[in-house]
N, C-alpha and C positions, 0 to 999 in steps of 0.2 A: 516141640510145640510150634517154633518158627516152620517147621516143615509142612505140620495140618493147616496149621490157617492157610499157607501158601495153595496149597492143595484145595481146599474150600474154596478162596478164592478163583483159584481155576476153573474150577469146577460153574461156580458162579458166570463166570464172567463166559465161559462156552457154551450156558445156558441162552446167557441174554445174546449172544452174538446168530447163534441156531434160532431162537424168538424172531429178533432184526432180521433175519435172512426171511424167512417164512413170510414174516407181512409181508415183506417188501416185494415179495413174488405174488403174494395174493393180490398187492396194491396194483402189480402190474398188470395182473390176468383181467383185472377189473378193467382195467384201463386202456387194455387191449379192446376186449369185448365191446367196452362203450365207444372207443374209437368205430369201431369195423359197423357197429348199428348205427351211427350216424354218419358213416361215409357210402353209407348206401345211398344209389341215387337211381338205379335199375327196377323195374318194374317187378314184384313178387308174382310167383304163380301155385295157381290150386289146379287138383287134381278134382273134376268132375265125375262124381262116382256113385250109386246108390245102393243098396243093400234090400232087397226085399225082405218084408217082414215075411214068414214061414206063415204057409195059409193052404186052406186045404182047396179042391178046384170047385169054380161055382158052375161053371159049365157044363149045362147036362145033353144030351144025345141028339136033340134040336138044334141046340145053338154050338157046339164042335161040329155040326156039319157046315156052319157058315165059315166064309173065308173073309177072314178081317186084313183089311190093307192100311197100314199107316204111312200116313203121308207124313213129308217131312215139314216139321214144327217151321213157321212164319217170325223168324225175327223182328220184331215191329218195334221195338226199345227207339225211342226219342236220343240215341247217342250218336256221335261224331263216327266212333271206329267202335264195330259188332264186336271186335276182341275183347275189349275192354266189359271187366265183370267188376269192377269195385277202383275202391281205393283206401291207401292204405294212411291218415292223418299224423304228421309229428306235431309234438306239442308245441313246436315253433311253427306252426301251421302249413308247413311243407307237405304236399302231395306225392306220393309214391302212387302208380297206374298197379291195379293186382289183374291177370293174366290168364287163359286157364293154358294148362301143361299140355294139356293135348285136343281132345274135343270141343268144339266151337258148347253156345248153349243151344242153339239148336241142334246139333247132332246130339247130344247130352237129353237131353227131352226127348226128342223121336226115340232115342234110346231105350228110356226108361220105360215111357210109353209100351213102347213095342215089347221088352221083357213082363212090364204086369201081365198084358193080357195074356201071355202066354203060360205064364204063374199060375193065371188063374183055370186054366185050362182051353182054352180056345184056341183056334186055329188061324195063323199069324201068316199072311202072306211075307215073302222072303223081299219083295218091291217095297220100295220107298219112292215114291212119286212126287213130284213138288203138287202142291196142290193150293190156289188160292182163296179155299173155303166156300167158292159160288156153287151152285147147284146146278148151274148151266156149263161149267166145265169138268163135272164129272162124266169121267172115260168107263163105259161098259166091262172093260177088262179088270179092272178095280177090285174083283170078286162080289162078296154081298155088303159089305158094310168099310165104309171110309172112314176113317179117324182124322182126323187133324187138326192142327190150331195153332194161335197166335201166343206170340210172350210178349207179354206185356213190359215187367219190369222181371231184371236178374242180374241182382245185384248185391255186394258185398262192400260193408265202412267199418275199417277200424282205427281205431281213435288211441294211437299210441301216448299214451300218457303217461303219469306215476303219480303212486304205485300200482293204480289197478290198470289194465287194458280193455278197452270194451271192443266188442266185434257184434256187428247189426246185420243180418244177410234180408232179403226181401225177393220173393219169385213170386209174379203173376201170371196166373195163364187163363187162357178161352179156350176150351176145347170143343167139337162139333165132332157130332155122330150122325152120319148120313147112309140112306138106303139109298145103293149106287143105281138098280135096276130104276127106281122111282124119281132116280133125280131130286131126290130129297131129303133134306137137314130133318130127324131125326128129334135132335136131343141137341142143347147148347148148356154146357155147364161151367162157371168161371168161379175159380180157385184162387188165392193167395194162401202165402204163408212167410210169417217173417220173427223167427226164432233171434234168440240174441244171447250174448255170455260177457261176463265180468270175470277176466282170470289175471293173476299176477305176471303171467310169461306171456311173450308176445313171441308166436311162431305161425310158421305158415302149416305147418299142421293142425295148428287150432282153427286157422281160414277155414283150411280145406274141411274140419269138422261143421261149423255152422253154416255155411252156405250149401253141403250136401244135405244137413239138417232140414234146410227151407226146401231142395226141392223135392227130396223125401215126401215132407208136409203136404206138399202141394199135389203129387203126385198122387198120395194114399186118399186124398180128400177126392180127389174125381171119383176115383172108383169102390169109395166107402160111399157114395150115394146111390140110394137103391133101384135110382130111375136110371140109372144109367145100364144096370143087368135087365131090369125092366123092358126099356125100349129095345136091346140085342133081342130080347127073348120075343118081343111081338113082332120083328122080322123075321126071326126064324117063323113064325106060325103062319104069316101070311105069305110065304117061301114056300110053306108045307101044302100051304090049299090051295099056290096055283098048280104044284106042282101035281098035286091029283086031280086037278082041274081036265 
């Protein structure tokens, strides 16, 4: 009888000591973790990235014979350093700078830019020219139709708290569609878009999802407006009748 209880007893007592071991490694992991997120003092970085939505080509036999050049997007942001896309708030109100990983936002725009229209079926010059949207310094070599534009705001706030995390992104742009031969602006269409998320994990993978979110947004809205295939389409026409002229 002395021998079961003894044995029970062990039994017991290698339960609770297995238990004790376990917290005390989860108490650590915790503790680890919270340590290592609030000894960060380095600035985060996002990955600049867009994903076209699947679309069929709107360009038809007029306007793929024009040659579209996009110039490269005009940083215009009101900030100290173009590097800077956000930041990132602790709940002791500490600022962390967030980064991008590799393309500036202007290269990141010209980017995007230059792949829709070619999505969409058009004919994308291989040049990226700086260009600073006057009408009087459009270069003849240009092809037929100049793109280009300004960013306004592009920018990313996340507001590390508990328990939820919010993350705010905002991109503005002006874009300008110019007839190179006529030396003249075209079409002026200005975008925003500024998406935002409540999620319980704070990662820079969630960054990097809403701030491509915003320029996405931003992006699909220039050329979801009809006047923008509109104006392409009456250059091509007046393209056609000089050229049977």
């Amino acid at each position: 009888m002395q021998t079961m209880r003894d044995s029970v007893k062990f039994i017991y007592e290698k339960r609770e000591a297995v238990t004790t071991t376990i917290s005390q490694l989860l108490l650590i992991s915790c503790l680890v973790m919270f340590l290592g997120a609030c000894a960060r003092q380095g600035p985060y970085s996002v990955d600049l990235l867009y994903i076209s939505p699947e679309k069929t080509s709107v360009a038809d036999k007029k306007t793929k014979s024009l040659l579209i050049t996009v110039a490269q997007f005009n940083d215009v942001r009101t900030v100290d350093d173009k590097r800077v896309i956000g930041k990132v708030v602790k709940s002791d109100g500490t600022k962390i700078l967030i980064l991008p990983k590799q393309r500036m936002p202007a290269d990141a725009v010209t980017r995007v830019v230059r792949h829709y229209l070619n999505s969409e079926g058009y004919h994308v010059s291989s040049r990226t020219p700086d260009w600073n949207l006057s009408d009087d310094t459009i270069e003849s070599g240009w092809g037929t139709i100049i793109v280009g534009g300004n960013i306004h705001e592009f920018e990313l706030i996340c507001l590390k708290e508990m328990p939820i995390r919010k993350y705010k992104a905002r991109v503005k742009l002006s874009v300008v569609f110019s007839d190179v031969a006529k030396k003249k602006m075209k079409f002026k269409v200005n975008v925003e878009s500024s998406p935002s998320l409540e999620h319980i994990r704070f990662t820079e993978g969630k960054m990097t999802e809403v701030i491509n979110d915003a320029l996405a947004a931003a992006i699909n809205r220039i050329f979801e407006n009809r006047e923008v295939h509109q104006k392409i389409k009456e250059i091509a026409e007046e393209k056609s009748d000089l050229e049977k002229k």
